[in-house]
N, C-alpha and C positions, 0 to 999 in steps of 0.2 A: 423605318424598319426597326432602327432599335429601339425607338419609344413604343410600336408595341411587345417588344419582347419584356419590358419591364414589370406592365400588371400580372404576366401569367409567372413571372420569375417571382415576385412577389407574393401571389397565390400560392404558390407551392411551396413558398419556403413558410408561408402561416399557416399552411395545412399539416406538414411537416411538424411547426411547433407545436400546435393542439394536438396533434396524436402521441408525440412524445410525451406531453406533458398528463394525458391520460392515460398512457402504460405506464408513467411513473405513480400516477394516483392509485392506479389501479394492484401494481406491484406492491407500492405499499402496505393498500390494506391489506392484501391475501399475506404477507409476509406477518403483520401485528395478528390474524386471527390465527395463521398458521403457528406461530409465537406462543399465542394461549394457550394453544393445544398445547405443545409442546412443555410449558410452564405446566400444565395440569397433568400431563403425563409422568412427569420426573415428578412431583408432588404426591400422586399415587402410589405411583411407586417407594416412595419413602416410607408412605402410610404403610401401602404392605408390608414392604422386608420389618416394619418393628412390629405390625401384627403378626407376623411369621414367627420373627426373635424371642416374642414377649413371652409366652408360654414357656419356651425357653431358657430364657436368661432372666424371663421379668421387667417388666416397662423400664424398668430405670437402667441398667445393664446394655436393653437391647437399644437403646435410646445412646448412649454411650458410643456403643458399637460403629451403629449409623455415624453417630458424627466423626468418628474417629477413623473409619471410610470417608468420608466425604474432607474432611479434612489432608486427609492422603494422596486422596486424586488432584487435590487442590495443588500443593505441594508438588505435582509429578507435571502438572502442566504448567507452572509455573517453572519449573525446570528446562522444561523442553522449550519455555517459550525463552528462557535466560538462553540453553545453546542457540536457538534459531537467530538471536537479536546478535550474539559475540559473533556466528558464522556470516552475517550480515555485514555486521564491522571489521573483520577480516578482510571479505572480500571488496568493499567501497576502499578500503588502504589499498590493496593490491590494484585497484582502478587505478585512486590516483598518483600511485607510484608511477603505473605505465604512465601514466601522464603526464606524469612530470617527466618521466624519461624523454619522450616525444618531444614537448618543449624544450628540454637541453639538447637536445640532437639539430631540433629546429634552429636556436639559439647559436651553436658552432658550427653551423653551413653559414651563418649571415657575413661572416668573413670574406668570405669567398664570393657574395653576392655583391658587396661592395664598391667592384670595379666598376660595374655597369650603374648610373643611377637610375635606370627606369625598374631595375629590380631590384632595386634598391628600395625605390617608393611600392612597389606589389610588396616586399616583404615586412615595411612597414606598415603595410594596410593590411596583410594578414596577423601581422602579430598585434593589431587592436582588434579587430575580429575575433581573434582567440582570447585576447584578455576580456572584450563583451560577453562572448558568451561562455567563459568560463565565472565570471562573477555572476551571472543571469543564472546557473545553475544553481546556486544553493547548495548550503552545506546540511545535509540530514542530521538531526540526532538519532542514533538507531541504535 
């Protein structure tokens, strides 16, 4: 019974991969040509606002201008990307605060578990459990 439930479990799971692996191919091309447009669109538009400016202000002026826009938005999301990374790192502190708090709490019940050794041995096999998968987390740069 279970050796044939194996080639159809099999089957499905390589059917499974080739269709993944062709909505990934697939996704990425339309995102590179979507990309192009998009690259050719903001390009355009460069070109006009200094053909707009130039009569204006004069190639070199409106030329100026452009970068000195483009320079500014640069600046303002780079800002916004400086608060979004500090409110990031804020909040991973305030994580492992609680965290740590939790572990001290855990740490001064062990007192009290003492008496008995069969809870004694759960509470040492929880607290390598939490130090495995606290070191298996990784620490972010953010």
């Amino acid at each position: 019974m279970m050796m044939r439930a194996v080639p159809l479990a099999v089957s499905a799971v390589s059917r499974d991969m080739r269709g993944i692996y062709r909505r990934a191919k697939r996704n990425t091309a339309l995102m590179v040509v979507s990309g192009i447009c998009f690259a050719t669109a903001y390009v355009a538009g460069l070109i006009a606002a200094g053909a707009f400016l130039a009569p204006i202000y004069g190639p070199a002026l409106s030329a100026l201008l452009i970068a000195a826009a483009m320079a500014v938005i640069g600046l303002v999301v780079l800002a916004v990307l400086s608060l979004l990374k500090l409110r990031d790192k804020r909040r991973n502190a305030r994580r492992r605060a609680g965290q740590n708090l939790a572990a001290a709490a855990a740490i001064s019940i062990l007192p009290q578990l003492t008496g008995s050794k069969s809870l004694l041995a759960l509470a040492a096999i929880g607290g390598l459990a939490f130090l495995a998968a606290r070191s298996q987390g990784g620490e972010e740069d953010v």
